[in-house]
GUSEPA-599061 format. One record per residue: residue in three letters; x, y, z of N, C-alpha, C, CB in turn. Coordinates in steps of 0.05 Angstrom, whole numbers, plus 32768, in hexadecimal, padded with zeros to 4 digits. Each point is the difference from the previous one (the first is absolute). Glycine has a CB too. Layout:
residues N
ALAXYZXYZXYZXYZ
...
end
This chain:
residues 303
UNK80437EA681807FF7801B80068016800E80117FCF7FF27FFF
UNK803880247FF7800F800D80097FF9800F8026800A80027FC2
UNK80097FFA80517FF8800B801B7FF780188000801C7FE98011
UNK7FD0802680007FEE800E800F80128015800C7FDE7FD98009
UNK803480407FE8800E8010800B7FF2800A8014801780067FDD
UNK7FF38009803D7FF8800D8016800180217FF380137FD8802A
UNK7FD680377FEC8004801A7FF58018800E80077FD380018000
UNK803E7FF28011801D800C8006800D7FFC7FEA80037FF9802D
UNK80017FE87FCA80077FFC7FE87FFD80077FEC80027FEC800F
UNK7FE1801F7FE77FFE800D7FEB8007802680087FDA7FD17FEB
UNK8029802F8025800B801F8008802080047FFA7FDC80028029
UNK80317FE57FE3801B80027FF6800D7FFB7FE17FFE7FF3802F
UNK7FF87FFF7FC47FF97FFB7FE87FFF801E7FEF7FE67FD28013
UNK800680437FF77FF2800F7FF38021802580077FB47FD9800D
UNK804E801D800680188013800480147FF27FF87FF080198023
UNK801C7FCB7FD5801880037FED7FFF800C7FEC80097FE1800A
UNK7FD780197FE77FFB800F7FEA7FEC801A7FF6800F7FD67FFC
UNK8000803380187FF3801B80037FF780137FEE80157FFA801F
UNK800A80037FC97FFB800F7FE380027FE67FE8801B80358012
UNK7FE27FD07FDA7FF67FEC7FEF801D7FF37FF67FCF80197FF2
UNK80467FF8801480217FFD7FEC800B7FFD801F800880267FC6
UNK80097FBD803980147FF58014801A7FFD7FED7FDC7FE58022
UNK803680237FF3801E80047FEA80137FF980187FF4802D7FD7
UNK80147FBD801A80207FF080048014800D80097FF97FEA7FDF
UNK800A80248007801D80128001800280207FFC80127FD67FED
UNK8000803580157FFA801780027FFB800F7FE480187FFB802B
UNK7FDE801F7FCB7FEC7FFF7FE9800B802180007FCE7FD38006
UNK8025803F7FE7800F80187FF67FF080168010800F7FEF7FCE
UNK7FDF800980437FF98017800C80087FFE801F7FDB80087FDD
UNK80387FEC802F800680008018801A7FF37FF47FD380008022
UNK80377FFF7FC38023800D80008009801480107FFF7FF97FD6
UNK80177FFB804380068011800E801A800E7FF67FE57FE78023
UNK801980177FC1801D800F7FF27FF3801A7FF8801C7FD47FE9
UNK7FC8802880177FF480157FE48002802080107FD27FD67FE3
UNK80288022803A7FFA8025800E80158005801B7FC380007FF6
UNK804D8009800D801B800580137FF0800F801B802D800A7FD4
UNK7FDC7FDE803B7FFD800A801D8003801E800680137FD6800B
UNK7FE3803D800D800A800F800B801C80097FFF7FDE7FF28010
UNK803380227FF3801C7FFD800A800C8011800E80057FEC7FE2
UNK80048003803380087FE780027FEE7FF28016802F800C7FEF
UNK7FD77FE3800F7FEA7FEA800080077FE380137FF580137FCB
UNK80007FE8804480077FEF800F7FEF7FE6800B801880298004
UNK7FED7FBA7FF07FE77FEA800C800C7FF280137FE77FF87FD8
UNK800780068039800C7FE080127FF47FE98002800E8018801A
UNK7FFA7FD77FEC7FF27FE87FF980067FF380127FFE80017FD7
UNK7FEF7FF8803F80057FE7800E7FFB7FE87FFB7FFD80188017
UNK80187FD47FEE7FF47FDE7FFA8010800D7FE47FC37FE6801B
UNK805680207FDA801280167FE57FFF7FDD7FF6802E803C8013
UNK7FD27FA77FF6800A7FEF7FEC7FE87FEE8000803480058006
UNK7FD07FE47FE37FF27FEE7FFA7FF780057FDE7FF37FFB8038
UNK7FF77FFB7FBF7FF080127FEC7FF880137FFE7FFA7FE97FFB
UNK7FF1801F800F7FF2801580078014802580107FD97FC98006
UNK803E8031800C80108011800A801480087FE27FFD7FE9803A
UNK800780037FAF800C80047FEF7FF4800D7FEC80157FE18011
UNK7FD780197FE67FF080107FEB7FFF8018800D7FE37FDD7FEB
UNK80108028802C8003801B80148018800C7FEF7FF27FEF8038
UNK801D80097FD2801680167FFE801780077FE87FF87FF3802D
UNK7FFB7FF57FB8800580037FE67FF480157FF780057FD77FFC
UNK7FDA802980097FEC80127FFC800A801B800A7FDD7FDC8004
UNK80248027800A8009801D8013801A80147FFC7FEB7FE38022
UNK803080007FCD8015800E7FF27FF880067FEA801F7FEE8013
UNK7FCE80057FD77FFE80067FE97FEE80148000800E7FD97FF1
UNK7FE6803080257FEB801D7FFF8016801280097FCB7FF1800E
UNK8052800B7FEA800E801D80128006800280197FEB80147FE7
UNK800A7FDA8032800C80078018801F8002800A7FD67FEF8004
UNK802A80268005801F80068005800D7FEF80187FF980317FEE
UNK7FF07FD1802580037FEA80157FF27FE68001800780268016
UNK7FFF7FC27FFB7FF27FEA7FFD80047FEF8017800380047FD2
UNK7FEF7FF8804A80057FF780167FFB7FE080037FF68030800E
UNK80187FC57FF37FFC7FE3800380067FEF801A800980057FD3
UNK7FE57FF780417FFE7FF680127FF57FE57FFD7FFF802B8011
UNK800D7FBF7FFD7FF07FE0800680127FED80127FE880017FCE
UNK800A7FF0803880117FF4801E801E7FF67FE97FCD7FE3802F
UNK803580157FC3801B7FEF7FEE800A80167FFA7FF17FD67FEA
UNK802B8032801D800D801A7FFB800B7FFC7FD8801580088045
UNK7FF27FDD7FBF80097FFE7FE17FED7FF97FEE80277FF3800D
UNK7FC7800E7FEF7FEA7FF97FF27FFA801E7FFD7FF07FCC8011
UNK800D804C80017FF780137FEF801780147FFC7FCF7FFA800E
UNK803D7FF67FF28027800F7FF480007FF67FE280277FF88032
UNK7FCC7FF17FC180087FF67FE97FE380117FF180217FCA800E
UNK7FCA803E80017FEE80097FF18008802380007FD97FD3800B
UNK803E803580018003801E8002801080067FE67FFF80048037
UNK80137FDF7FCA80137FFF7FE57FEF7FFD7FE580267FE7801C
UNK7FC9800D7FE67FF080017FE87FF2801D7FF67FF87FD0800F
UNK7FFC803D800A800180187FFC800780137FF67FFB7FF08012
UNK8029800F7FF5801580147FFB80007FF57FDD80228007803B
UNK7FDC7FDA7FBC80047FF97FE37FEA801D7FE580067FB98019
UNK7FE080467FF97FEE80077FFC8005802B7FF57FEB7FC88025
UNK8021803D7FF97FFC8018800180208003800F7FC380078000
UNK804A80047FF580187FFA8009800E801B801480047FDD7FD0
UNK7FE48035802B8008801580167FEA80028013801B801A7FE1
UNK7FDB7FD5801C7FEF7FFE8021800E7FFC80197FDE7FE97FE9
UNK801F801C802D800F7FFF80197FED7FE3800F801280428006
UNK7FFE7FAF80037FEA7FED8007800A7FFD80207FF77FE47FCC
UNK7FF78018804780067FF680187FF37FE98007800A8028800A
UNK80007FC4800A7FF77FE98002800D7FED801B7FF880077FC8
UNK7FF07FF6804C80007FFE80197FF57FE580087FFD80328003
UNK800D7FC680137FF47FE180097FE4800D801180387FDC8009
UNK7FAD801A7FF57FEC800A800E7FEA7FE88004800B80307FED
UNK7FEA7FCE802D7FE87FF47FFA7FEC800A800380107FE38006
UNK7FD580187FEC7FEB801D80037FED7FF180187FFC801B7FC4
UNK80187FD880497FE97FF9801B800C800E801A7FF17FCA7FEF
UNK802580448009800A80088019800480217FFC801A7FCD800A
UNK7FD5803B80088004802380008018800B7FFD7FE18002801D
UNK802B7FFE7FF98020800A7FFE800A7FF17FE5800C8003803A
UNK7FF17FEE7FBC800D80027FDA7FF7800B7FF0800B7FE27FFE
UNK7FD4802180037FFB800F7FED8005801D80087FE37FDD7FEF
UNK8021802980238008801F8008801D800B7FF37FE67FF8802F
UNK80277FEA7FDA801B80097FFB80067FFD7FE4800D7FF4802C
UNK7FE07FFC7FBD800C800D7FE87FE780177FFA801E7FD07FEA
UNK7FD3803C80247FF9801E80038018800B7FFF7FD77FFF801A
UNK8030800A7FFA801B8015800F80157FF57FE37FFC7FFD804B
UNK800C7FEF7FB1801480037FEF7FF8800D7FDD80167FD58024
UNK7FCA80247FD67FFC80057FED7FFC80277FF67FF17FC78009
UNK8008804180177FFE801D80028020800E7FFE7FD07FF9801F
UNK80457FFB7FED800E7FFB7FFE801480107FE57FE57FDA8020
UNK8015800D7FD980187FFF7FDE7FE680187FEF801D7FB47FF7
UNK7FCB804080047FF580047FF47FF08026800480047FC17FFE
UNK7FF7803C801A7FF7801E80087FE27FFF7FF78031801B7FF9
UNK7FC27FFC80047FE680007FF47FF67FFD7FE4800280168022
UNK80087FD47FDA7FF87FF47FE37FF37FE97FFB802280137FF6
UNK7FCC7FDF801C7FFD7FF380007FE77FF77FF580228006801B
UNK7FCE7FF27FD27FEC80077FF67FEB7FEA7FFA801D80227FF2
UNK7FF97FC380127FE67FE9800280127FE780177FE280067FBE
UNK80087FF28052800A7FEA80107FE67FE77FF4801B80238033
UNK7FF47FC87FD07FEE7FE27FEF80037FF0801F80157FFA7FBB
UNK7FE17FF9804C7FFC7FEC801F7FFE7FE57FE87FDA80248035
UNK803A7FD27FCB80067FEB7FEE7FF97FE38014802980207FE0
UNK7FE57FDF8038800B7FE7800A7FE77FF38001802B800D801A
UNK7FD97FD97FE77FE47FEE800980087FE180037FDC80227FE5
UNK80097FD78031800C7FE580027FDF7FF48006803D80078015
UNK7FCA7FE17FDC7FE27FED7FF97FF77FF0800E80087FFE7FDE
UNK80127FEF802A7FFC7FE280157FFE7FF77FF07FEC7FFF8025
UNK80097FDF7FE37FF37FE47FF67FEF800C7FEE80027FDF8027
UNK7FF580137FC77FE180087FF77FF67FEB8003800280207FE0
UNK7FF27FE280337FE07FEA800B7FEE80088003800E7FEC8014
UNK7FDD800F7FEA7FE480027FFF7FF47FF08018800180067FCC
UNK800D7FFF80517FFE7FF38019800A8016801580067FCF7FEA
UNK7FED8037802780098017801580127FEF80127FD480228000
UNK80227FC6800980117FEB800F80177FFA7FEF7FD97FEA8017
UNK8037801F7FDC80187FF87FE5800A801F80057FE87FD77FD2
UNK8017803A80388010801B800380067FFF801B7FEA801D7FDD
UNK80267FEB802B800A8006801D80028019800680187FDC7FFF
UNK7FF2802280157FFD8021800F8012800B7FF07FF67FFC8034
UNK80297FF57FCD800F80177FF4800080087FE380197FF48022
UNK7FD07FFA7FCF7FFC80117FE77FEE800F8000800E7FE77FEC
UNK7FE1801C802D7FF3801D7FF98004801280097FE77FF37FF9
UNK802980098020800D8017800E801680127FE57FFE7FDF8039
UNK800F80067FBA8016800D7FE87FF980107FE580177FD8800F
UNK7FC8801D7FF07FEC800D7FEB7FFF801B80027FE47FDC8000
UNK800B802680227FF380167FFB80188024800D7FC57FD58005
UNK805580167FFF801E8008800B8003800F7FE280187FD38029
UNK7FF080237FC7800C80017FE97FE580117FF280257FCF8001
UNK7FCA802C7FF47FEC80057FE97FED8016801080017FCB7FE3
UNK8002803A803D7FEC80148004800D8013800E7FDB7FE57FFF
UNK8034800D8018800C801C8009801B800E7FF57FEB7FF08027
UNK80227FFB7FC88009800D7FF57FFE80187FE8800A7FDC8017
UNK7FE180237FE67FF380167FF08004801D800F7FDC7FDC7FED
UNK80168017802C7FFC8012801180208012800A7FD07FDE800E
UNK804180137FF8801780118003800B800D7FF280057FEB8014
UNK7FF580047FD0801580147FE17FEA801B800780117FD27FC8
UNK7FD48024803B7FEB80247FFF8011801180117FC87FF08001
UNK803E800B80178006800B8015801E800B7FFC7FDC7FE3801B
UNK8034800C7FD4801480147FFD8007800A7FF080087FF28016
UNK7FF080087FD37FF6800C7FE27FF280117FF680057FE28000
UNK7FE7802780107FE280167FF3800F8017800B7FC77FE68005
UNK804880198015800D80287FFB80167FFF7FF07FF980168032
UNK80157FD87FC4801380027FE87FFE800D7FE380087FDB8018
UNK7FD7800F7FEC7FF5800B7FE27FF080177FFC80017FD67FF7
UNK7FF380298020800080268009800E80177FFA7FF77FF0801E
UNK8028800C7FF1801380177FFD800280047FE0801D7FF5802E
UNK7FEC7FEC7FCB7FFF80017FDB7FEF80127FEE80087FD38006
UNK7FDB802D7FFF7FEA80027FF68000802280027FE87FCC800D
UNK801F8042800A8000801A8004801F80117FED7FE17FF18038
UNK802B80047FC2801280077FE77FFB7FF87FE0801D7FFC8027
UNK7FD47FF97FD77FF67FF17FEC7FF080117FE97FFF7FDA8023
UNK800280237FCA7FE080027FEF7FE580108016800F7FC67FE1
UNK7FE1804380187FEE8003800E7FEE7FE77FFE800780317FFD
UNK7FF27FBE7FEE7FF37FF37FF780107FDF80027FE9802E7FE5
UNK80327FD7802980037FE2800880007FFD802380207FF77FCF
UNK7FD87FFC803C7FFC7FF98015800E7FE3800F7FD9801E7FEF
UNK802B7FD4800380167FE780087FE87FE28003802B80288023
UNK7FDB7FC87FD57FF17FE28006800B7FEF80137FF480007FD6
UNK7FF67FF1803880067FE780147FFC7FEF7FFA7FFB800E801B
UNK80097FDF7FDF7FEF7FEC7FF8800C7FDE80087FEF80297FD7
UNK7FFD7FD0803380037FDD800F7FF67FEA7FEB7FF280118035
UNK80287FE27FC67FFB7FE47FEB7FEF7FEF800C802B7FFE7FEC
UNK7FBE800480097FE97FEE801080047FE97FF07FDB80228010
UNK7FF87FD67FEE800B7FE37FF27FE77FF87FFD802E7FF18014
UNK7FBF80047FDC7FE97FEE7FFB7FFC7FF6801580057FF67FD9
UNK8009800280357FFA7FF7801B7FF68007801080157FF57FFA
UNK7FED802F800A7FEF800F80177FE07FF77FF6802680308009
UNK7FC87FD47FE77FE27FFE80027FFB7FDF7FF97FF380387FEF
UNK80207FB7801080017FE480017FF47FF38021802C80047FD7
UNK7FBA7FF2802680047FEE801D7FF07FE27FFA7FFE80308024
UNK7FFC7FCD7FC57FFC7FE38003800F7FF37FDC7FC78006802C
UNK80407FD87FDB80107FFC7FE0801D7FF5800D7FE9802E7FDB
UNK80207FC6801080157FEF80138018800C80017FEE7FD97FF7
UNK8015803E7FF88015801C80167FFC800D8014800980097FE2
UNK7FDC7FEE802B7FFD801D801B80077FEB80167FD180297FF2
UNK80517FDC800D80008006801C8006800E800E80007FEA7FFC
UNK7FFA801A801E7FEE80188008801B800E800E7FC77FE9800A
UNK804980147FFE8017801880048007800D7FF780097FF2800C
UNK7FFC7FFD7FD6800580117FE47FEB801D7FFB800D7FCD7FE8
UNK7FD38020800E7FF480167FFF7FF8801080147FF97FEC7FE2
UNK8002801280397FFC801380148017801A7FFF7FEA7FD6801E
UNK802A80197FD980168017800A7FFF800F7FE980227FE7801F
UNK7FD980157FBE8001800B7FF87FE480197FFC80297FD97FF9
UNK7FC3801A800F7FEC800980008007801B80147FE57FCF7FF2
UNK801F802B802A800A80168013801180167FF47FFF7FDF8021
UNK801E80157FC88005801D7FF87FEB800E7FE880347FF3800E
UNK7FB880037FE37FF780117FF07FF98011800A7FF87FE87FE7
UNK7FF5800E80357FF1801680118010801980127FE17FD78002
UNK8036801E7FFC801A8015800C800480117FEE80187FE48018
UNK7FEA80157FCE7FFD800F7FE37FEF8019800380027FD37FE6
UNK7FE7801D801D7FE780187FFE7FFD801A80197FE47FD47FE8
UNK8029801C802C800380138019800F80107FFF7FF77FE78017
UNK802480127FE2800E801B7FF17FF880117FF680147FEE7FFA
UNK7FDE800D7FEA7FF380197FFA7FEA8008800880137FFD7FE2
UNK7FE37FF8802F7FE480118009800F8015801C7FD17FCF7FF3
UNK80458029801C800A8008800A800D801B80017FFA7FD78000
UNK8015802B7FDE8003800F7FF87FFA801A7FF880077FDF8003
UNK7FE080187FF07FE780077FF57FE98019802280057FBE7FD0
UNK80028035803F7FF4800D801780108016800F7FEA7FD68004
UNK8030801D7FF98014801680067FFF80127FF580167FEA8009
UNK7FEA801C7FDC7FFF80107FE67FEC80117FFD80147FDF7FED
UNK7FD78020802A7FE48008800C7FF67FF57FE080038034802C
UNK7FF57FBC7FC77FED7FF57FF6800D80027FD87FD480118034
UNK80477FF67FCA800B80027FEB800C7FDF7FFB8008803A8008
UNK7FFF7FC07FDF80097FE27FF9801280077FF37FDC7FE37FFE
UNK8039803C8003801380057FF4801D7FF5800D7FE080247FEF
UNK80207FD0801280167FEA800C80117FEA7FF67FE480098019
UNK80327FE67FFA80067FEC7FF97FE87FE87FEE80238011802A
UNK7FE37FE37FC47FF37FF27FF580087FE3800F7FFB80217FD3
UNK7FEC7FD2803080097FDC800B7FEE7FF57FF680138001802C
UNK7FFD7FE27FD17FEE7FEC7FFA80057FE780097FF980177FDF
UNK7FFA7FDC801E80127FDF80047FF97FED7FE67FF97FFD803B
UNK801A7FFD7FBA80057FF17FE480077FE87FFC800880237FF7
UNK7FE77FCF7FF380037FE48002800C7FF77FE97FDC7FFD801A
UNK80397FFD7FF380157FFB7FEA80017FF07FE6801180068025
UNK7FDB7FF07FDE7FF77FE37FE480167FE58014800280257FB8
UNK7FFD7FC8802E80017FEC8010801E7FF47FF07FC37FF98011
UNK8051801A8007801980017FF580147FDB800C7FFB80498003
UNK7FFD7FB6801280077FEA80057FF67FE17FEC80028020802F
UNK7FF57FE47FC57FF67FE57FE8800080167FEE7FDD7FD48015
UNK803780427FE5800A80027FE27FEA80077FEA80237FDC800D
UNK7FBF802F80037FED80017FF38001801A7FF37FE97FE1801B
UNK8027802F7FF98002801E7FF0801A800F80087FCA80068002
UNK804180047FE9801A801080028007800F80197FF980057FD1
UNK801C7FEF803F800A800B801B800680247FF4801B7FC8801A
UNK7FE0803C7FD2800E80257FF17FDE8009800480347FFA7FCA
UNK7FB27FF780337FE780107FF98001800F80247FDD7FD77FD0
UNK8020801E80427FF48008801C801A801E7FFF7FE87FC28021
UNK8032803C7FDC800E801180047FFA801A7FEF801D7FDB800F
UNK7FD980217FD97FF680117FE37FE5800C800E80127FDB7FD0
UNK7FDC801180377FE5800F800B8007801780187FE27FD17FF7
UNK8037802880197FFF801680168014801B7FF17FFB7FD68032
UNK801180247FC6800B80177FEB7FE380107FFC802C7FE07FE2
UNK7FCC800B80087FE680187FF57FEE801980147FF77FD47FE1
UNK8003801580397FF6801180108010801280097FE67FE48007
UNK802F801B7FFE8016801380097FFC80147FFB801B7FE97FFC
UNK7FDF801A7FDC800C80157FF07FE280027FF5803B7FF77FF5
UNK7FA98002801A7FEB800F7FEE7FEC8004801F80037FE47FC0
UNK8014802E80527FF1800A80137FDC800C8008803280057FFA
UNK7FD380177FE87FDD80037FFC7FED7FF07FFC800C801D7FF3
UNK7FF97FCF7FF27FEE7FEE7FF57FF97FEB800E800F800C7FDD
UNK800A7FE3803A7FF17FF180147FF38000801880177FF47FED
UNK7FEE802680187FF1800C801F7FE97FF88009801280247FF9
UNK7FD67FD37FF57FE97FEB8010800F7FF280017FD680037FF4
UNK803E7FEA80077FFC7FE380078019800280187FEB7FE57FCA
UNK80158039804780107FF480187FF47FF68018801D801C7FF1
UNK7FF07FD280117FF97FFB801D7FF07FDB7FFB7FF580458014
UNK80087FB87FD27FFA7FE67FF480137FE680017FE880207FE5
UNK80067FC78012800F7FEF800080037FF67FDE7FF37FF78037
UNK8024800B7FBD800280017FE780117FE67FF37FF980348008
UNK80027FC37FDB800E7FEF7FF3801A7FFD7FF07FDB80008005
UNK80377FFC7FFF801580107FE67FF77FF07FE1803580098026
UNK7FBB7FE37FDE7FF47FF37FDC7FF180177FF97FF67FC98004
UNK7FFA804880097FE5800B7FF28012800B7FEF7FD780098020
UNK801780087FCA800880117FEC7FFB801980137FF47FE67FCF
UNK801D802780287FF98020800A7FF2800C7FFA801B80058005
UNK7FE47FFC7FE17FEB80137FF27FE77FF98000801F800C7FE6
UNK7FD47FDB80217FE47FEC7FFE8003800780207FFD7FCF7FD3
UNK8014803180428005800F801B7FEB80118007802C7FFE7FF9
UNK7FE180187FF87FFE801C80007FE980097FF7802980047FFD
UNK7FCE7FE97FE97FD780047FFA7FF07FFE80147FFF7FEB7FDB
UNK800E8006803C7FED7FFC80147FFF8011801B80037FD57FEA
UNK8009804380108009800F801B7FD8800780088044801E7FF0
UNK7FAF7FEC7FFA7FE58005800D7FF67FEC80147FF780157FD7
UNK800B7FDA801F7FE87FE4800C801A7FF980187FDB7FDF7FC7
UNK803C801B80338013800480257FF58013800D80307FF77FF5
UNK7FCA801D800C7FF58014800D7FEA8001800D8015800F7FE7
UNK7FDC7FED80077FDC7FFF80057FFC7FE380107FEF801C7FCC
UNK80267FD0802D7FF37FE5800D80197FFB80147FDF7FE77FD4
UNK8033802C803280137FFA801180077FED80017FF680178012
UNK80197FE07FD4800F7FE47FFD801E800080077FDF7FF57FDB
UNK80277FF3801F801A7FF58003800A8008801D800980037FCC
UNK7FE47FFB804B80078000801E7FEF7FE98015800B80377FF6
UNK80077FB680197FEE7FF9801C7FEE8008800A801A7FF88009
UNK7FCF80017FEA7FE88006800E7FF17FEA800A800080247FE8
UNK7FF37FDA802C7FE87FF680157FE37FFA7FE9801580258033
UNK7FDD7FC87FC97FE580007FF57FF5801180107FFB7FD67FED
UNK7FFD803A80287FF680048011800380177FFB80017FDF8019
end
């Protein structure tokens, strides 16, 4: 007989598969060749290397961006992904900075340099970096300095790219399209609504769990400022699939934030959510009523 899932478990379960079509690789309706960025156009990407910093910023040349900011603590690691870039799009301007997103003054300072070169063009920032620990399923098996480095890395660093990033993409947004507004968005992870199973451990998911809810504060934040309008930056926090075991194309998570990029009107319920880059979009997007009415895809309390 098969084990006695928990209702957390069957909750997490039920939001991997949220829409009925899960996809690998990237697919013809979040071809980020098919619809050209803004112009000109400008992404940044913190945490610019690894898998995930690379599809980023494959994705983001092949939608046209003229600019492409690549920040991560390894200065040469996102120098070989800037070159890939330039293979890609060969008149893109690329910049690319040593940063860690746990430390304010760096993420400020590839602010100031990105305003910089770039000026007010800046139209999507991605909060890439992250860090996991051990995976144990033992709180006595984590130490301090991996959660201090968790929720360093995966929460406040969120928090600083917001802080020096949202009047960037501001200034951008007020030259822009009327109808583009600029995206934020934090590489989350299955892990945030994960708390029991022999991946939760708990630094991981606390911390990532903490930025979804930073996610949503943004835009409600926004949203209040705006005296009660949601015509704004778009954010989310996105779960990249499960690029580290090769389960899904390091190009899909970079392709999904493109799309959102460039279908400002059509995703506007789902800002401020916590989103998948497998779902289908369009099986997505059937469901904007019932997101609405049942205020899904956010941290909520049974209570």
């Amino acid at each position: 007989m098969a084990p006695t899932q928990t209702p957390s478990q069957v909750n997490v379960v039920a939001l991997r598969q949220f829409v009925p079509t899960l996809h690998t690789e990237v697919y013809a309706a979040i071809d980020p060749t098919t619809t050209k960025l803004p112009q000109p156009f400008t992404a940044v990407i913190l945490g610019g290397s690894g898998a995930v910093g690379g599809g980023l910023a494959r994705s983001y040349a092949r939608a046209g961006a003229t600019g492409v900011v690549l920040a991560a603590r390894r200065l040469e690691l996102v120098q070989a992904v800037a070159d890939e870039v330039k293979t890609i799009n060969p008149s893109v301007q690329t910049l690319t900075l040593k940063c860690d997103v746990s430390s304010p003054s760096d993420v400020a300072a590839v602010a100031e340099a990105t305003r910089a070169q770039f000026g007010a063009t800046v139209g999507a920032v991605v909060v890439n970096a992250g860090y996991s620990g051990p995976l144990v399923n033992d709180i006595t098996q984590e130490t301090a300095e991996d959660f201090q480095k968790a929720f360093n890395v995966n929460t406040l660093g969120t928090v600083f790219a917001a802080q020096s990033f949202i009047p960037i993409i501001r200034d951008a947004a007020a030259t822009s399209p009327a109808s583009y507004k600029g995206v934020f968005i934090g590489i989350s992870s299955m892990a945030a609504p994960t708390i029991n199973g022999p991946v939760a451990h708990i630094s991981y998911c606390a911390s990532k769990f903490a930025q979804a809810r930073i996610i949503e504060m943004l835009k409600e934040q926004q949203q209040q400022q705006n005296g009660g309008d949601d015509d704004g930056i778009f954010f989310a926090a996105l779960h990249p699939g499960g690029v580290k075991n090769l389960t899904e194309s390091p190009d899909l998570a970079g392709a999904f934030c493109v799309w959102l990029t460039q279908n400002q009107d059509r995703v506007r319920v789902l800002n401020g959510r916590f989103l998948s880059a497998k779902w289908d979009v369009d099986e997505l997007l059937s469901k904007r009523d019932e997101i609405v009415e049942q205020d899904l895809l956010r941290a909520r309390s049974a209570l």
